[in-house]
N, CA, C and O of each residue as an XYZ file, in Angstrom:
564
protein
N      -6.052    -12.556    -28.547
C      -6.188    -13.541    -27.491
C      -4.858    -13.798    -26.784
O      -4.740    -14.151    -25.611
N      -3.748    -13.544    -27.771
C      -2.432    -14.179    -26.724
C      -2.012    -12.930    -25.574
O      -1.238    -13.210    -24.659
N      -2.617    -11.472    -25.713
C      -2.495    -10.655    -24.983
C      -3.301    -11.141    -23.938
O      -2.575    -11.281    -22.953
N      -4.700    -11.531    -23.638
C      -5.816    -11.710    -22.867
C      -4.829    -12.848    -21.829
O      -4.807    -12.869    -20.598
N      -3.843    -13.995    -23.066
C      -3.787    -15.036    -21.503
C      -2.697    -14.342    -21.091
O      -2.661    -14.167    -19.873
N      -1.701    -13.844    -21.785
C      -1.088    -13.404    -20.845
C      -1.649    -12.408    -19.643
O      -1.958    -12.937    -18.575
N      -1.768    -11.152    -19.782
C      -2.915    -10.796    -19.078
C      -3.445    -12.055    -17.515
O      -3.287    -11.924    -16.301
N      -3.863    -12.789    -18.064
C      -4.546    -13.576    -17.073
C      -3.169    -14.872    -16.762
O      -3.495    -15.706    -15.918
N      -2.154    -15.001    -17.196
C      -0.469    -15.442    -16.956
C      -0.344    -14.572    -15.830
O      -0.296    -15.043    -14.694
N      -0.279    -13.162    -16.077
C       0.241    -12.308    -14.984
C      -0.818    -12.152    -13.570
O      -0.579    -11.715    -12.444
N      -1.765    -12.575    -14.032
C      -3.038    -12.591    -12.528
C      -2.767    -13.297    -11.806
O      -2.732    -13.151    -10.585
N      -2.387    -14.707    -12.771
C      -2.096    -15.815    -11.838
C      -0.456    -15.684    -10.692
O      -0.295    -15.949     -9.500
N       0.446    -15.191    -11.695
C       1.739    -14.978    -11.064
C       1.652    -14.000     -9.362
O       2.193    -14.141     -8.265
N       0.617    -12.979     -9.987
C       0.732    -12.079     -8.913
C      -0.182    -12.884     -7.897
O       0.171    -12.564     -6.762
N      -1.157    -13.749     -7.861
C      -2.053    -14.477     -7.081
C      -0.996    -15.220     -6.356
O      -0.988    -14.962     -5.152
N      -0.058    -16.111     -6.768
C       0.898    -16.482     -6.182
C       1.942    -16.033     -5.145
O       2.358    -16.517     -4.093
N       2.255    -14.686     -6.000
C       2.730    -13.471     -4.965
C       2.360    -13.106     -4.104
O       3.073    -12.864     -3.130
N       1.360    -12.967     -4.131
C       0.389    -12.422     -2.869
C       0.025    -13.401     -1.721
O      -0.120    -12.946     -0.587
N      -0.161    -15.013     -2.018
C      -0.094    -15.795     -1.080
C       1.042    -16.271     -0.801
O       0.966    -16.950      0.223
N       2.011    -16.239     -1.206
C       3.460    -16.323     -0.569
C       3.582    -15.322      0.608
O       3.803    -15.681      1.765
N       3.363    -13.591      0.080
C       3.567    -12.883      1.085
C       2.653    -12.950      2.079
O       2.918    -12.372      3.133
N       1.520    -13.599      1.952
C       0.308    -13.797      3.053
C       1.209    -15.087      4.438
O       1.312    -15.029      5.663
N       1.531    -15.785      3.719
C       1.772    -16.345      4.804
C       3.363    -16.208      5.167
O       3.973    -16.849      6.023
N       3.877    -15.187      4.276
C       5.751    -14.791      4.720
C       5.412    -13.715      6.020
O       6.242    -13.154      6.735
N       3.867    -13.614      6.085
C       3.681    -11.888      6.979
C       2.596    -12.545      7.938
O       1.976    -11.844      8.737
N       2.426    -13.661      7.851
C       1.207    -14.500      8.705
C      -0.306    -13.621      8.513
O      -1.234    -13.354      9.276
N      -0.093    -13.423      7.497
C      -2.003    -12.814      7.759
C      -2.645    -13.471      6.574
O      -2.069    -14.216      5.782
N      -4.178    -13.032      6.536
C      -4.588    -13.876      5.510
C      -4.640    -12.550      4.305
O      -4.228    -11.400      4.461
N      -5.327    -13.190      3.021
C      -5.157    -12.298      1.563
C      -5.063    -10.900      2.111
O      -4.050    -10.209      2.215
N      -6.695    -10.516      2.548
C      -7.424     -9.001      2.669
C      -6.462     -8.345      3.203
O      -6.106     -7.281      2.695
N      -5.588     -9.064      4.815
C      -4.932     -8.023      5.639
C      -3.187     -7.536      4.656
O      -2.412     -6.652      5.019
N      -3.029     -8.407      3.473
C      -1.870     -8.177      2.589
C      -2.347     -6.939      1.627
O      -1.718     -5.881      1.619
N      -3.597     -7.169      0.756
C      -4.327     -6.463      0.139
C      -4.259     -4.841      0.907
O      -3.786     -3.772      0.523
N      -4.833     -5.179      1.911
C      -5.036     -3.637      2.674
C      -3.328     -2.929      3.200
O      -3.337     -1.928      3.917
N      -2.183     -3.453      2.835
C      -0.996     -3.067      3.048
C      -0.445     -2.839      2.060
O       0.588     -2.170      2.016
N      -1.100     -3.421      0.908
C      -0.467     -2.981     -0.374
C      -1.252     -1.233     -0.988
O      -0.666     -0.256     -1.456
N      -2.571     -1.425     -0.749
C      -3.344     -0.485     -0.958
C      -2.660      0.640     -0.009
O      -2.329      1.609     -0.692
N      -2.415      0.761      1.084
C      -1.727      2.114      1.962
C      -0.433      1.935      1.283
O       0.244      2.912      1.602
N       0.023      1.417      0.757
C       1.763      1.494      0.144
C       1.638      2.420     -0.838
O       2.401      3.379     -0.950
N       0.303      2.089     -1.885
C       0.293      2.350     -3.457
C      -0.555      4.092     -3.003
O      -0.139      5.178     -3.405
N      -1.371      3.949     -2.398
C      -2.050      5.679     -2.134
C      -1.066      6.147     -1.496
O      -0.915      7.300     -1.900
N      -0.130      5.847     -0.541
C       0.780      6.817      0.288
C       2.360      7.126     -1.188
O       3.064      8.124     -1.029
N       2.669      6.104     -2.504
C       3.027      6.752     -2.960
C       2.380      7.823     -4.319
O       2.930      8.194     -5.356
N       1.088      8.077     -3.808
C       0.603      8.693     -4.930
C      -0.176      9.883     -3.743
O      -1.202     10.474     -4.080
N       0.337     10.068     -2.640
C       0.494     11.248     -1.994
C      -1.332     11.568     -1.369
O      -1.787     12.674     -1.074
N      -2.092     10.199     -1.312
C      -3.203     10.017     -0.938
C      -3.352      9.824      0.400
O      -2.381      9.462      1.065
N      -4.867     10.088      1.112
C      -4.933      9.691      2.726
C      -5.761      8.535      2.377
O      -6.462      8.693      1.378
N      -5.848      7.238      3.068
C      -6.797      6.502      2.869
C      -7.602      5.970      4.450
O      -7.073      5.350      5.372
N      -9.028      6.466      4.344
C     -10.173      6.099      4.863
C     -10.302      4.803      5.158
O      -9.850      4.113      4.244
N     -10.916      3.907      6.443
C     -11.580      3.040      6.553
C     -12.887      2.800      4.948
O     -12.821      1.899      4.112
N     -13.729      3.725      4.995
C     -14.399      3.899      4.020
C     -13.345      3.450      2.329
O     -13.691      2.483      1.651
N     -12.502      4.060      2.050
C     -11.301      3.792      1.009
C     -11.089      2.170      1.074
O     -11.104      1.407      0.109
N     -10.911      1.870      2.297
C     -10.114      0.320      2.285
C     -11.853     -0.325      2.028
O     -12.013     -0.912      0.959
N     -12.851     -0.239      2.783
C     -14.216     -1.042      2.560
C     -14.384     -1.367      0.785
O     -14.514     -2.516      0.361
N     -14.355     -0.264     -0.029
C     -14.742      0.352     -1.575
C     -13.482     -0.487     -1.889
O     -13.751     -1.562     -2.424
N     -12.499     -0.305     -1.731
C     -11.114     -0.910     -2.359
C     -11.627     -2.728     -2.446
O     -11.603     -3.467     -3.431
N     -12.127     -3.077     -0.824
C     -11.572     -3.943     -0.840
C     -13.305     -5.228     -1.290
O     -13.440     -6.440     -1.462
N     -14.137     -4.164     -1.297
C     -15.766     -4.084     -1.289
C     -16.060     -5.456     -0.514
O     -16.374     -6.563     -0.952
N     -15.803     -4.894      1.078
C     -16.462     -5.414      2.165
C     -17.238     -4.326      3.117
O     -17.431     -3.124      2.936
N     -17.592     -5.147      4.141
C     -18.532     -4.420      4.680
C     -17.876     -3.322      5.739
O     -16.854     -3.771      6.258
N     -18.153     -2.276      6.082
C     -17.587     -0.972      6.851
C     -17.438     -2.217      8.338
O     -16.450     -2.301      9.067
N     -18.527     -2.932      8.437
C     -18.273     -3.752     10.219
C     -16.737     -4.886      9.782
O     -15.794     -5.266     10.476
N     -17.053     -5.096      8.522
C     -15.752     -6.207      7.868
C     -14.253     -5.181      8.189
O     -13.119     -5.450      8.584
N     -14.760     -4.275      7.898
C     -13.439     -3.637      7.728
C     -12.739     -2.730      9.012
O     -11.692     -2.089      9.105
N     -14.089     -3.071     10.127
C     -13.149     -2.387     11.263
C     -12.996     -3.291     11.868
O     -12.448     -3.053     12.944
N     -13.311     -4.635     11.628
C     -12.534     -5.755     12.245
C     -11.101     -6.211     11.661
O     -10.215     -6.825     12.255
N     -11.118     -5.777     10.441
C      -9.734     -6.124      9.259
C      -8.795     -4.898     10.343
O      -7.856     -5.240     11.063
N      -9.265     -3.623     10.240
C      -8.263     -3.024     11.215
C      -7.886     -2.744     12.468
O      -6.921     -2.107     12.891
N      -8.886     -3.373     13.084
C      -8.528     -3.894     14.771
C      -7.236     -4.410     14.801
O      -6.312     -4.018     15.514
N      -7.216     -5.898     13.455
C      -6.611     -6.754     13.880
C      -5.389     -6.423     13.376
O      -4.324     -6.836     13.835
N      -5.540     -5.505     12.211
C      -4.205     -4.861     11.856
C      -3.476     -4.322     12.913
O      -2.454     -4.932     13.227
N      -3.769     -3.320     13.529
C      -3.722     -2.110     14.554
C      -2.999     -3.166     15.678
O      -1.849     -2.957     16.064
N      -3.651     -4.108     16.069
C      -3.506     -5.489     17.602
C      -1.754     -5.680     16.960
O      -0.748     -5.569     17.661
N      -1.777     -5.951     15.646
C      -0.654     -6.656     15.175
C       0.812     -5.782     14.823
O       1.835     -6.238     14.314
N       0.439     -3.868     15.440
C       1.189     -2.988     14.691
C       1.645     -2.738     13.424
O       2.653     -2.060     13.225
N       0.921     -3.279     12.462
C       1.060     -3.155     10.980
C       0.377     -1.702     10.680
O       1.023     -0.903     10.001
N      -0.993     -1.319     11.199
C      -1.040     -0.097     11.236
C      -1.627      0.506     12.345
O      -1.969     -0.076     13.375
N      -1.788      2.314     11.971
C      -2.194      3.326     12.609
C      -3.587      3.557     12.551
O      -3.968      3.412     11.390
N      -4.504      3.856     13.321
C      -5.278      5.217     12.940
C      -4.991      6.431     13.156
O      -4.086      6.448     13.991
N      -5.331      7.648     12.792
C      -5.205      9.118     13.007
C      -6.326      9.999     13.156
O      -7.467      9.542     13.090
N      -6.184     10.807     13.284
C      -7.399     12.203     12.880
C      -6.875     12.296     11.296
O      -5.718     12.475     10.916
N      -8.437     12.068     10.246
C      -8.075     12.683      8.819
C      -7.430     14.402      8.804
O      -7.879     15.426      9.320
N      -6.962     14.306      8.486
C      -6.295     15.653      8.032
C      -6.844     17.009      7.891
O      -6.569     18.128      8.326
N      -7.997     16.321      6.877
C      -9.366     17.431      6.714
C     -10.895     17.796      6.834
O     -11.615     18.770      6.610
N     -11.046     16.157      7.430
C     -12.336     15.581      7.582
C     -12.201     15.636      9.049
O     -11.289     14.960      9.525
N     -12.889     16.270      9.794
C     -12.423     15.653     11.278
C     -13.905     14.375     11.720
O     -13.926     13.581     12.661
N     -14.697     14.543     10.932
C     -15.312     13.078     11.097
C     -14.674     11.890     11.230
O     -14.799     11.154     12.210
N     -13.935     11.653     10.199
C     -12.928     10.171      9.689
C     -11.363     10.592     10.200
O     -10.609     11.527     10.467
N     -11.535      8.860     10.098
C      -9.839      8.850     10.615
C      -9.347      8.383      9.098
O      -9.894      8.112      8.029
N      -7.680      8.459      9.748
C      -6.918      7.897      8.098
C      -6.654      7.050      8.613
O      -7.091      6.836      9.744
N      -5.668      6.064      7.867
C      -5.116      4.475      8.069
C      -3.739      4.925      7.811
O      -3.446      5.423      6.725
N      -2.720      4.746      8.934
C      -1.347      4.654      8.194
C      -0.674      3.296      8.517
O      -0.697      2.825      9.654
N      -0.052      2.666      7.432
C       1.287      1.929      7.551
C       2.151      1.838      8.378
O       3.081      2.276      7.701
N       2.622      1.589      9.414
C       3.708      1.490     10.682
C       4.850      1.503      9.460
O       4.640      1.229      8.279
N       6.289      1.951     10.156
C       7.710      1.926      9.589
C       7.689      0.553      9.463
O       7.993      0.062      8.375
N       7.273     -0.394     10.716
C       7.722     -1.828     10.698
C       6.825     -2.599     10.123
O       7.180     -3.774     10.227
N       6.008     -2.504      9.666
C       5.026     -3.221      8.858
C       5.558     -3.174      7.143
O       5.583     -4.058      6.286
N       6.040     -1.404      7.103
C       6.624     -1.403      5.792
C       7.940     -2.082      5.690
O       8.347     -2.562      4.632
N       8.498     -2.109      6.639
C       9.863     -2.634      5.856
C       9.527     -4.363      5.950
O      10.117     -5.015      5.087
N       8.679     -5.126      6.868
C       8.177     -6.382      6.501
C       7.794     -6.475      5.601
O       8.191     -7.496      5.039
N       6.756     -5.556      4.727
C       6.591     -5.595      3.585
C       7.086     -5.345      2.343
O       6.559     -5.474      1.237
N       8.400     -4.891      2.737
C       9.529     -4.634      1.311
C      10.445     -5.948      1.845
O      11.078     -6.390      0.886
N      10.712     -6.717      3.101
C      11.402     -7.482      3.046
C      11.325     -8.452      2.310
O      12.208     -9.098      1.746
N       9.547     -8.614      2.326
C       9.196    -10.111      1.181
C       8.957     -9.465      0.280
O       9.334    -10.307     -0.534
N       8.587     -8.517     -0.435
C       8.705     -8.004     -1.764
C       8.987     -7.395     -2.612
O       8.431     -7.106     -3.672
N      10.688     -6.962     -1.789
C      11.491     -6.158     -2.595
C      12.111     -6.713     -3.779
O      12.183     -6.142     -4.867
N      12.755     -8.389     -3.365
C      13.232     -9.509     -4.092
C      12.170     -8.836     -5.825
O      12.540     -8.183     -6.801
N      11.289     -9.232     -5.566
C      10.273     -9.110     -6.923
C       9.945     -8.352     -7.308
O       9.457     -8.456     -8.433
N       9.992     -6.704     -6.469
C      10.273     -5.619     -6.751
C      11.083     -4.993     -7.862
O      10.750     -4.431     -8.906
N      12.579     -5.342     -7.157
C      13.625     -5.353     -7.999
C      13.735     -6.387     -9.047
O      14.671     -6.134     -9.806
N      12.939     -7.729     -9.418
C      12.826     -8.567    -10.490
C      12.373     -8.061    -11.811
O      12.704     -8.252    -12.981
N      11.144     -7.064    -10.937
C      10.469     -6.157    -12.220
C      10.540     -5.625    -12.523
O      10.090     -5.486    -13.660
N      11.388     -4.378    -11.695
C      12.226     -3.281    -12.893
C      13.035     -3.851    -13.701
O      12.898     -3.760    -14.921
N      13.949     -4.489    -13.153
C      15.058     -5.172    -14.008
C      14.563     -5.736    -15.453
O      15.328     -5.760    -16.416
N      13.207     -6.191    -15.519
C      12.792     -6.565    -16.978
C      12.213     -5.309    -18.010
O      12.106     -5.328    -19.236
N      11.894     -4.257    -17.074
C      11.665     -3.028    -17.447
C      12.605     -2.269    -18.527
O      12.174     -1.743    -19.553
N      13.620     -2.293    -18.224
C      14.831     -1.969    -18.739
C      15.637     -2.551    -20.574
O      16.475     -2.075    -21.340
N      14.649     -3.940    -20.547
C      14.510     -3.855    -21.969
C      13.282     -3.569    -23.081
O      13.032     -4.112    -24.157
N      12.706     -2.614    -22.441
C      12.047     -1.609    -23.455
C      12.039     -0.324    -23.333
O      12.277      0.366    -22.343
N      11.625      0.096    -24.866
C      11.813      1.537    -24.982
C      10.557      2.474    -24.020
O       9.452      1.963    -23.834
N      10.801      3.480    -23.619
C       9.648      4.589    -23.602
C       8.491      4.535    -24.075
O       7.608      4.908    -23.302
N       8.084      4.098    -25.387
C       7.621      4.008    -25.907
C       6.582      2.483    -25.391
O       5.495      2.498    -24.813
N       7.277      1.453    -25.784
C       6.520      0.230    -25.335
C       6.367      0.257    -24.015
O       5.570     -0.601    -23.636
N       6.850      0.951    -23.115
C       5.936      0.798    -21.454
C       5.101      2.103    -21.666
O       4.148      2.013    -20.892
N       5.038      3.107    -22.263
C       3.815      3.568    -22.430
C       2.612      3.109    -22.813
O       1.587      3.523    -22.272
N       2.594      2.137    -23.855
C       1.826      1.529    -24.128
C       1.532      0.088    -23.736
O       0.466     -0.426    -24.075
N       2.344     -0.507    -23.110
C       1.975     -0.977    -21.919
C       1.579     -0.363    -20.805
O       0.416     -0.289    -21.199
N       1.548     -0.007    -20.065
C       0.891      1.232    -19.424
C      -0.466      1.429    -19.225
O      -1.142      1.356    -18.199
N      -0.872      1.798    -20.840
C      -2.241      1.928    -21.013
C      -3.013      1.192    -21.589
O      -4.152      1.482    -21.956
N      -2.314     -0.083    -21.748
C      -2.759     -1.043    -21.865
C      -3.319     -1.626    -20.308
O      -4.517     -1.717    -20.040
N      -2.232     -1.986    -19.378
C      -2.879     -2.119    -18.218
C      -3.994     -1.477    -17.125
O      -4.771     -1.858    -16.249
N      -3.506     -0.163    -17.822
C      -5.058      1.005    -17.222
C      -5.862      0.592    -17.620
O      -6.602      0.231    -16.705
N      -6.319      0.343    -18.696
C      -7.290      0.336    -19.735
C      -7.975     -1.324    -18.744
O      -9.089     -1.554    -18.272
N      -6.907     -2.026    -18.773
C      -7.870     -3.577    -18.487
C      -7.997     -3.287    -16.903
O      -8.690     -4.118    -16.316
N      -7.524     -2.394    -16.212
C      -7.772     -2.635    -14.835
C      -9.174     -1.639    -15.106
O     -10.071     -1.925    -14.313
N      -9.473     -0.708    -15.915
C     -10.722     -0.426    -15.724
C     -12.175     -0.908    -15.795
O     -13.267     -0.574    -15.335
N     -11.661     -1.857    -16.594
C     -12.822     -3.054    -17.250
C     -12.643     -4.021    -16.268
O     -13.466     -4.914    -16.473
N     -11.923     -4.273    -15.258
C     -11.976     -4.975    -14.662
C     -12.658     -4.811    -13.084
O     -13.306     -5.578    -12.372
N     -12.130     -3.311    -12.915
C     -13.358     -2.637    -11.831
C     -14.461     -2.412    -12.248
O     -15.224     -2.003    -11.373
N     -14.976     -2.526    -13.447
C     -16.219     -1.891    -13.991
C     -17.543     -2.137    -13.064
O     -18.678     -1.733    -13.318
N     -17.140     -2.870    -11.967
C     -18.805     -3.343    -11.415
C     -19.156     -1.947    -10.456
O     -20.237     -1.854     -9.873
Protein backbone atom coordinates (compact mmCIF):
# COMPACT_ATOMS: atom_id res chain seq x y z
CA UNK A 1 0.00 0.00 0.00
CA UNK A 2 2.75 2.64 0.74
CA UNK A 3 3.89 2.06 -2.98
CA UNK A 4 0.06 2.56 -4.28
CA UNK A 5 -0.03 6.20 -2.33
CA UNK A 6 2.87 7.10 -3.39
CA UNK A 7 2.07 6.18 -6.82
CA UNK A 8 -1.07 8.29 -6.44
CA UNK A 9 1.56 11.24 -4.31
CA UNK A 10 3.13 11.38 -7.74
CA UNK A 11 -0.40 11.76 -9.81
CA UNK A 12 -1.22 14.35 -7.72
CA UNK A 13 2.28 16.28 -8.04
CA UNK A 14 2.22 15.87 -11.77
CA UNK A 15 -1.69 17.11 -11.79
CA UNK A 16 -0.28 20.16 -10.31
CA UNK A 17 2.37 20.36 -12.92
CA UNK A 18 0.34 20.23 -15.54
CA UNK A 19 -2.03 23.02 -14.35
CA UNK A 20 0.66 25.32 -13.56
CA UNK A 21 1.93 24.80 -17.13
CA UNK A 22 -1.75 25.16 -18.42
CA UNK A 23 -2.06 28.41 -17.40
CA UNK A 24 2.08 29.42 -17.66
CA UNK A 25 1.09 28.59 -21.68
CA UNK A 26 -2.63 30.01 -21.41
CA UNK A 27 -4.40 26.96 -22.68
CA UNK A 28 -6.57 24.67 -20.97
CA UNK A 29 -5.41 20.75 -19.67
CA UNK A 30 -6.12 18.80 -23.26
CA UNK A 31 -4.23 21.60 -25.40
CA UNK A 32 -0.95 20.93 -22.66
CA UNK A 33 -1.71 17.13 -22.82
CA UNK A 34 -1.63 17.18 -26.68
CA UNK A 35 2.01 19.05 -26.50
CA UNK A 36 3.31 16.79 -24.22
CA UNK A 37 2.11 13.74 -26.25
CA UNK A 38 4.00 15.27 -29.72
CA UNK A 39 7.14 15.92 -27.36
CA UNK A 40 7.12 12.20 -25.94
CA UNK A 41 6.31 10.35 -29.71
CA UNK A 42 8.68 12.83 -31.54
CA UNK A 43 11.35 11.58 -28.90
CA UNK A 44 10.62 8.04 -29.53
CA UNK A 45 10.99 8.79 -33.33
CA UNK A 46 7.01 8.45 -33.89
CA UNK A 47 4.51 10.44 -36.40
CA UNK A 48 1.42 11.30 -34.56
CA UNK A 49 -2.13 11.36 -36.26
CA UNK A 50 -5.13 13.48 -35.43
CA UNK A 51 -6.56 9.90 -34.98
CA UNK A 52 -3.24 9.24 -32.30
CA UNK A 53 -4.10 12.49 -30.35
CA UNK A 54 -8.31 11.46 -30.39
CA UNK A 55 -7.15 7.53 -28.81
CA UNK A 56 -4.42 9.31 -26.63
CA UNK A 57 -6.55 11.74 -25.51
CA UNK A 58 -10.11 9.52 -25.98
CA UNK A 59 -12.13 12.36 -27.41
CA UNK A 60 -14.05 12.69 -30.20
CA UNK A 61 -12.18 12.93 -33.94
CA UNK A 62 -14.83 16.46 -34.25
CA UNK A 63 -13.23 17.20 -30.41
CA UNK A 64 -10.04 16.87 -31.71
CA UNK A 65 -10.06 18.91 -34.87
CA UNK A 66 -11.29 21.63 -32.93
CA UNK A 67 -8.35 20.99 -30.13
CA UNK A 68 -6.14 21.50 -33.37
CA UNK A 69 -7.60 24.38 -35.11
CA UNK A 70 -7.04 26.10 -32.05
CA UNK A 71 -3.64 24.80 -31.61
CA UNK A 72 -2.61 25.56 -35.28
CA UNK A 73 -4.68 29.59 -34.76
CA UNK A 74 -2.19 29.77 -31.74
CA UNK A 75 1.18 28.41 -33.71
CA UNK A 76 1.86 25.77 -31.19
CA UNK A 77 1.39 23.40 -34.02
CA UNK A 78 1.63 22.09 -37.65
CA UNK A 79 -0.23 19.92 -39.88
CA UNK A 80 1.59 18.00 -42.75
CA UNK A 81 1.14 15.30 -45.37
CA UNK A 82 1.73 11.82 -43.21
CA UNK A 83 4.80 10.57 -44.49
CA UNK A 84 3.28 7.27 -45.56
CA UNK A 85 -0.32 7.44 -45.39
CA UNK A 86 -1.23 10.03 -47.88
CA UNK A 87 -4.84 9.86 -46.48
CA UNK A 88 -3.78 11.45 -42.95
CA UNK A 89 -1.95 14.24 -41.95
CA UNK A 90 0.72 14.29 -39.01
CA UNK A 91 0.72 16.87 -36.13
CA UNK A 92 4.01 18.63 -35.56
CA UNK A 93 5.18 20.80 -32.61
CA UNK A 94 6.32 24.42 -33.84
CA UNK A 95 10.21 25.28 -32.62
CA UNK A 96 8.26 28.01 -30.60
CA UNK A 97 5.74 26.13 -28.94
CA UNK A 98 8.66 23.75 -27.93
CA UNK A 99 10.87 25.94 -26.41
CA UNK A 100 7.57 27.53 -24.45
CA UNK A 101 7.25 24.29 -23.44
CA UNK A 102 10.75 23.54 -22.05
CA UNK A 103 10.65 27.12 -20.73
CA UNK A 104 8.00 26.09 -18.05
CA UNK A 105 9.23 22.66 -17.76
CA UNK A 106 12.66 22.43 -17.99
CA UNK A 107 12.99 23.88 -14.21
CA UNK A 108 11.29 20.25 -13.26
CA UNK A 109 12.84 18.59 -15.92
CA UNK A 110 16.14 19.13 -14.61
CA UNK A 111 14.58 18.61 -10.80
CA UNK A 112 14.06 15.02 -11.91
CA UNK A 113 17.03 13.89 -13.21
CA UNK A 114 18.87 15.38 -10.52
CA UNK A 115 16.99 12.90 -8.03
CA UNK A 116 17.74 10.22 -10.54
CA UNK A 117 21.25 10.23 -9.81
CA UNK A 118 20.88 8.72 -6.39
CA UNK A 119 20.13 5.35 -7.57
CA UNK A 120 21.72 2.53 -8.91
CA UNK A 121 20.93 0.94 -12.48
CA UNK A 122 19.47 -1.37 -10.97
CA UNK A 123 16.67 0.46 -8.82
CA UNK A 124 15.51 2.69 -11.89
CA UNK A 125 15.18 -0.43 -13.71
CA UNK A 126 12.94 -1.54 -11.52
CA UNK A 127 11.41 1.41 -11.11
CA UNK A 128 10.89 1.56 -14.57
CA UNK A 129 8.89 -1.41 -14.69
CA UNK A 130 7.30 -0.74 -12.07
CA UNK A 131 5.85 2.38 -13.70
CA UNK A 132 5.16 0.47 -17.07
CA UNK A 133 3.53 -2.04 -15.40
CA UNK A 134 0.96 0.59 -13.49
CA UNK A 135 0.61 2.78 -16.54
CA UNK A 136 -0.71 -0.37 -18.18
CA UNK A 137 -3.35 -1.11 -15.70
CA UNK A 138 -4.10 2.13 -15.81
CA UNK A 139 -4.90 2.32 -19.65
CA UNK A 140 -6.50 -0.95 -19.37
CA UNK A 141 -9.99 0.43 -20.53
Amino acid sequence: MDVLREVRAFGDAHDRMSSGMKHGMDMNITDVATLRLLIMRKEQGLVVTPADIARHLRISTASTTKLLDRLVASGHVTRHPHPSDRRARSIELTDAARAEFFRLFGRRLAAMRSVLTDFTDAELDAARRLLSAISVALDAD
